[in-house]
N, C-alpha and C positions, 0 to 999 in steps of 0.2 A: 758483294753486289748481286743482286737478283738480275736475272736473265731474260729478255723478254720473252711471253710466252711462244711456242713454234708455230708459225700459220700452217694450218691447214685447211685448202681449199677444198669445195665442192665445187664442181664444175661441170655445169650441164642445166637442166629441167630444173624452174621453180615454178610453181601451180597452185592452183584452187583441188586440194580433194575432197569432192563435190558428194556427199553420202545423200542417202535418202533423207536425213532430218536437218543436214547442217552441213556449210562449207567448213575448211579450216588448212590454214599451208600446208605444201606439200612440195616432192619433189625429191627423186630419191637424194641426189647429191648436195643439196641443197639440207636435207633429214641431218646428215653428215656431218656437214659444218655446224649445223647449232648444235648438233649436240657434241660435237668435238671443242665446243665455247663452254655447253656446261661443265666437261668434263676441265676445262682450263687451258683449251686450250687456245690460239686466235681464229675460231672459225670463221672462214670467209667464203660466202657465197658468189661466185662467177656465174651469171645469167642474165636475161633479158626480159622483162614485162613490157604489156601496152602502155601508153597514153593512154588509159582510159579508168575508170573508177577501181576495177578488179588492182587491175595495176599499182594505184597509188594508193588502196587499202594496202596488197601487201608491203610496198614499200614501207609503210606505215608501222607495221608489224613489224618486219626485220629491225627494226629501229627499234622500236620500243621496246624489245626485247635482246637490244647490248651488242647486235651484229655493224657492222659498216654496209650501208648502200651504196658506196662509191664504187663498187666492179657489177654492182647489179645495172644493165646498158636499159635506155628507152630507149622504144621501139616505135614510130609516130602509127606507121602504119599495119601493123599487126596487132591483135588482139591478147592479153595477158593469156598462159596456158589454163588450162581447165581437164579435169580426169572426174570422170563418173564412175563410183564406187559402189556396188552391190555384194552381198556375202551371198556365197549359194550356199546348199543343201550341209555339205561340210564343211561351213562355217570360213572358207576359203575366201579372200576379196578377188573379184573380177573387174576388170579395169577398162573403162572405153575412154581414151585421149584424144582431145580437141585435135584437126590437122591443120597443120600451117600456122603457127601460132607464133609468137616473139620467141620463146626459144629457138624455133627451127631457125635461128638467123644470128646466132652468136656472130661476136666481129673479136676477132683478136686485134684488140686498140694497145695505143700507146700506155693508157693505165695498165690493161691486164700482163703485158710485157714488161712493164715494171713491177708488180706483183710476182710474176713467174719468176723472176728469178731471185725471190726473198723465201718461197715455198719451204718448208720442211717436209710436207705430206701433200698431194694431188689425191683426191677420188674423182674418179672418173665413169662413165658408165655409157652402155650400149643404147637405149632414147631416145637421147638431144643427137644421137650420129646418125637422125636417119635421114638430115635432108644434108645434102651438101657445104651448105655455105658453116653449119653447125659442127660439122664435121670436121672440115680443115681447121675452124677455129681450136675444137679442142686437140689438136693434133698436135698444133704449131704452139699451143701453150704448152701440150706435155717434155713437146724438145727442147724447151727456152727454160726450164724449170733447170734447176742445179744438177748433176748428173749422181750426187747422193741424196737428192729426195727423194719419199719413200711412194712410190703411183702407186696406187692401187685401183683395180680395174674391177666394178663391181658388175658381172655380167649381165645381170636381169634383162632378160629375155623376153616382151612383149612383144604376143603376135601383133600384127603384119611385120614389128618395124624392128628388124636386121637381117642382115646379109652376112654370108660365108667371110665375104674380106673385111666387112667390117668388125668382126670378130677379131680375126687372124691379127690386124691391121696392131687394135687394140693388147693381144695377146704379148706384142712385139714391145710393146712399149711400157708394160707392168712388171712392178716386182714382185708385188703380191694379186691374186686371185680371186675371187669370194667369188658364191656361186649357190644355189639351192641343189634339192636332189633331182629336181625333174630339170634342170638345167647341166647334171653331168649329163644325163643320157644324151641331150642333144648336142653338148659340145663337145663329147663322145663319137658322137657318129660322124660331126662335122669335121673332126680329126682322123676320119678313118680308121677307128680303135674298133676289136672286136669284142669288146664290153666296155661297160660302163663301169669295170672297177675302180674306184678312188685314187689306188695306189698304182694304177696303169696310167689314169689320167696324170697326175701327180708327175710321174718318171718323164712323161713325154712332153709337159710344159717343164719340165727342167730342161727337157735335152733339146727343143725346136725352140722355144722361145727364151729361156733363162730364165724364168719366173721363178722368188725362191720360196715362195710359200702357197700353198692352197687351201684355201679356206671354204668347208661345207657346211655350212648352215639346214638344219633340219626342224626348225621350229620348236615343238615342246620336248622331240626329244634330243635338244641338245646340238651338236657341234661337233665336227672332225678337220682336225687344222695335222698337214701335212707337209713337212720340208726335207731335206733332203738326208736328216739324221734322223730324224721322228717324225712318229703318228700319236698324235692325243688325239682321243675319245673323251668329248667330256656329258655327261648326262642334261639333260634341262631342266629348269626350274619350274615346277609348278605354276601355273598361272589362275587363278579360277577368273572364269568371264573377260578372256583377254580378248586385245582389240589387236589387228596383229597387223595392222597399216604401218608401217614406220620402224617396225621391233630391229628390221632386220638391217635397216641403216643406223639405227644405233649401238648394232653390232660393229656394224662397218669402224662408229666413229673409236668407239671403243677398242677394237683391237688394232685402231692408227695406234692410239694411245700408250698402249701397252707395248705397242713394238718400238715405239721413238723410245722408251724406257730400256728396251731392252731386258724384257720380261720371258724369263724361260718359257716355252710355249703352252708349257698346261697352267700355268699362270694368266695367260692371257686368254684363253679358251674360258676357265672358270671365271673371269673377272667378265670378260664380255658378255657370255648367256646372264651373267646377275645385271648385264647394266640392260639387256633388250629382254629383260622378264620386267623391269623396273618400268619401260616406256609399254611393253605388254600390258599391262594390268591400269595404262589409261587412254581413253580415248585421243586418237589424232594423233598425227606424227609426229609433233614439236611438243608435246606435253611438258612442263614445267619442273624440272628434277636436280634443278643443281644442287639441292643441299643434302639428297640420296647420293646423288651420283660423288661426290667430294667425303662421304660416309663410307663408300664403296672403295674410293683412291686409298685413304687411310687403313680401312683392312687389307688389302689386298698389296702395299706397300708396304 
C-alpha cells in the first residue's frame, strides 16, 4: 500500500515578484512548497493575500498548478504582497517589499492547527516575522507541528526587516539552518563569534540552539552543508544566463527532500545544487520542472 505523500509546508510571504518586464509568484516559503510538490512531495503553502484582483489571480495560479488554497487566509482589508525586483551591476537581485501587506497578518486558525500537526517538514523564514501578529502566528504553528518534524528555518535577511530576537527566537525552534554567505557574517556577529567561520558558526548552533544541520548556499559555486559528523563541500553547476530569483528556495525544497529520505549528506548537497541549477536556468520562481525534477529523484535514488 502506497503512503501518502509527506506534507511540507511553506509558511510565511506569498507575493507578486514584480521585475521590470513582468510580474510572476513569488515568495520565499511559498518557492518551497511548490517545489517540494514537483519534487512529490504535498506542498502546502500557509499565507495570506488581499480581496482584491492580485489576490485572486494568485489564488488562481496556486490552483491551477496542483497546490490546495485552503491554508492560503483572505485578508478583506489588506492588500495582496507585492516585491520590486532589479538585478544590479553583478547580476545580483535587489529587492524593495510592499509594507503592510496581507501577509504581515497571518492568523493561526482552526485549519492551520489542524494542518500543523499532520506536517512532516515546516520551512519557515525571517520576512513575514516582521510585523507581530505575523510572527506569533508562525511561531504558534511551528510548536503545534509534531515534535519529529523536520523545521527548517531559512534565514534570508532583508534589510530593514529583522531583529536580533527574531533571529534567536527562530534559531530556537529549527533543526535545520540554510543561510547564504553574506548572511554568516551577520548571524556571526549577531552571535557574538569572532569570525565568520562556517565551522565555528556550525559548533555554536549545535551547542546554544540544538540545530542539527547547516546549510551554506553560495550560488554558482556550490554548497556547504555541516552537521555535527561532517562537512561536504559540493561544487556548483554551471548555469549560462541564470535567473537566480527562486534558485535558492528550491534548494531549500530540495534538501527537505533528501533529508525525509534519509540521504547521506553529500548526497543531498549534489542532488540540491542540480535541482536550483534546474530552476536557475529559467526565469521566475515557480518555473515548471516536474518532469526534470522526477529525472533527478531516479539518478540520485
Amino acid at each position: 500500500m502506497n503512503r501518502p505523500p509527506t506534507v511540507v509546508v511553506g509558511l510565511g510571504e506569498l507575493l507578486w515578484d514584480c521585475f521590470p518586464d513582468r510580474k510572476l509568484p513569488g515568495g520565499a516559503p511559498a518557492n518551497v512548497a511548490f517545489h517540494a510538490g514537483q519534487l512529490g512531495l504535498r506542498g502546502v503553502i500557509c499565507s495570506r493575500v488581499g480581496e482584491d484582483d492580485l489576490g485572486r489571480e494568485m489564488l488562481r495560479f496556486v490552483d491551477d498548478h496542483g497546490l490546495t488554497t485552503d491554508f492560503v487566509q483572505l485578508d478583506p482589508r489588506h492588500a495582496t504582497g507585492r516585491v520590486d525586483i532589479v538585478t544590479d551591476a553583478e547580476g545580483e537581485p535587489r529587492y524593495t517589499f510592499a509594507d503592510d501587506v496581507a501577509w504581515d497578518h497571518l492568523e493561526f486558525d482552526e485549519a492551520w492547527r489542524g494542518l500543523a500537526g499532520e506536517v512532516g517538514a515546516v520551512c519557515f523564514g525571517t520576512l513575514a516575522q516582521r510585523s507581530e501578529p505575523s510572527r506569533q502566528a508562525i511561531h504558534q504553528f511551528l510548536a503545534a507541528a509534531p515534535a519529529h518534524a523536520l523545521k527548517v528555518y531559512d534565514v534570508n535577511l532583508r534589510k530593514p526587516w529583522y531583529e536580533a530576537a527574531w533571529i534567536e527566537r527562530s534559531l530556537h525552534a529549527a533543526d535545520v539552518v540554510k543561510l547564504n554567505g553574506d548572511e554568516v557574517v551577520l548571524l556571526s556577529k549577531l552571535l557574538g563569534l569572532s569570525s565568520a567561520d562556517p565551522a565555528d558558526l556550525a559548533e555554536t548552533l549545535r551547542r546554544r540552539f540544538n540545530v542539527g544541520l547547516l546549510c551554506i548556499t553560495r550560488g554558482k559555486n556550490g554548497c556547504l552543508l555541516i552537521n555535527a559528523f561532517d562537512s561536504i563541500e559540493e561544487e556548483g553547476v554551471p548555469v549560462a544566463d541564470a535567473h537566480p530569483v527562486g534558485a535558492g528556495d528550491s534548494f531549500t525544497a530540495s534538501l527537505i527532500f533528501a533529508q525525509l529520505r534519509k540521504w547521506p549528506l553529500d548526497r543531498c548537497a549534489a542532488f540540491a545544487n542540480q535541482v536550483a541549477a534546474k530552476v536557475a536556468s529559467k526565469p521566475g520562481a515557480m518555473p515548471q520542472l516536474s518532469d526534470e525534477f522526477a529525472q533527478l529523484v531516479d539518478r540520485f535514488a
